[in-house]
N, C-alpha and C positions, 0 to 999 in steps of 0.2 A: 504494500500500500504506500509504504514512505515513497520510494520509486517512482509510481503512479504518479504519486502528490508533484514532484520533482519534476520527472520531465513534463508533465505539466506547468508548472511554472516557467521552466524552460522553453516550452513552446509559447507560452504566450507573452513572453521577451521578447522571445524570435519574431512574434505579430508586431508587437510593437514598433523592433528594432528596425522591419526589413521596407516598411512604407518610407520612412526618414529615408533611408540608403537608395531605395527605389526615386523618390524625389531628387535625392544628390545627381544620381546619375540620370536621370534626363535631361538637369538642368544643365549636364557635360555635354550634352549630344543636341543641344539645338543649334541650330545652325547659325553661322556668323553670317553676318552681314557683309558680301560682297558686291565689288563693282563691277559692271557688265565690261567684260574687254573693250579696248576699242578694236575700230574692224575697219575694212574700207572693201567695196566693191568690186573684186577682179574678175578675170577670165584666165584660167589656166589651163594648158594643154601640160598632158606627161599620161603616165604607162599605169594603171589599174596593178598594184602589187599585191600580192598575199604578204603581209607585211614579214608573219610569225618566217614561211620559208625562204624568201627576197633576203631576210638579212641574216636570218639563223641555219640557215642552210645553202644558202647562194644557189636557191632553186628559182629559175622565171623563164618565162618566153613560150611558146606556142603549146610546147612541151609537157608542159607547165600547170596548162590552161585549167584543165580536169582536175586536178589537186587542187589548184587555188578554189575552185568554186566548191567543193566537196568540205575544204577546209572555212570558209565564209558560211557553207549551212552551219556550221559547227561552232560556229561563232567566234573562229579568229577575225581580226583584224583586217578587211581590204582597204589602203589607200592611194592616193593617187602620186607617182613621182612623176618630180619635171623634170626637162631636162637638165634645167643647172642645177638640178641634185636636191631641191629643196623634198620634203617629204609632208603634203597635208592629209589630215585625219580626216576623215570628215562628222561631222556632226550634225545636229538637228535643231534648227530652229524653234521647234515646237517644245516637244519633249525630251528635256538633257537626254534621258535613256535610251531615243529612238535609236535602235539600231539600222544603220545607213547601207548595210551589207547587201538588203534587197535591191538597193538603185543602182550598187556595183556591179555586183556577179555576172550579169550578162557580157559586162564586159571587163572581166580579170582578163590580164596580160595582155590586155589591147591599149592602142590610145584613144585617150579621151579630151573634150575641151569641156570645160563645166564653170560654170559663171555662179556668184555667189560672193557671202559675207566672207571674208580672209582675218582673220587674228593670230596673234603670237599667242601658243597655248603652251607654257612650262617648257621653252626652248625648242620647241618644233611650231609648225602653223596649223591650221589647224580652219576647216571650210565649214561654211554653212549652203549645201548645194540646193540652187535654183533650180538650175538646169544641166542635163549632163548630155553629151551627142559624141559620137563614135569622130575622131581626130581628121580631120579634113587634110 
């Protein structure tokens, strides 16, 4: 019975304790206040990469093609390289999470021109695609 008595008591510290600690930590996890990149309006032309085997494997080109899009359903990374080497992500205007993979795929390891929002995203650029059309 002493026992019983105990963790009982025990347990209802633990009620007490764990609302306070549950509040702490939310109040870690709300989100900061950030400000919207700046951006400006381009038009880029460059090559549809599978990003994860493009640079972790030095795999691309026609060859290629069937892997990268296999690896896009999969949810690696496709983006788009120019050709002075810059490397953009692309992204979603709408919702951060949208994954952009479905407007690629058709055309992994090809070239494209795709018009859109451009920002510096953490040392790479980083697109918001308008428009995307097979490289003229």
């Amino acid at each position: 019975m002493r026992s019983t008595i105990l963790t009982g008591i025990g347990l209802l510290g633990l009620a007490l304790v764990l609302p306070a600690g549950a509040q702490a930590q939310a109040q870690d996890k709300q989100p900061m206040h950030m400000e919207m990149p700046k951006s400006q309006q381009v038009k880029i032309t460059g090559m549809v990469v599978d990003v994860s085997c493009k640079f972790g494997q030095g795999l691309a080109g026609e060859e290629h093609r069937m892997c990268a899009q296999v690896c896009a359903d999969r949810g690696l990374p496709l983006a788009i390289l120019t050709d002075d080497g810059k490397l953009y992500l692309p992204t979603s205007a709408g919702m951060p999470g949208d994954a952009q993979n479905g407007r690629l795929k058709e055309f992994a390891e090809h070239r494209v021109t795709v018009q859109g929002k451009a920002f510096a995203a953490g040392g790479a650029q980083a697109i918001q695609i308008a428009s995307i059309a097979p490289a003229s």
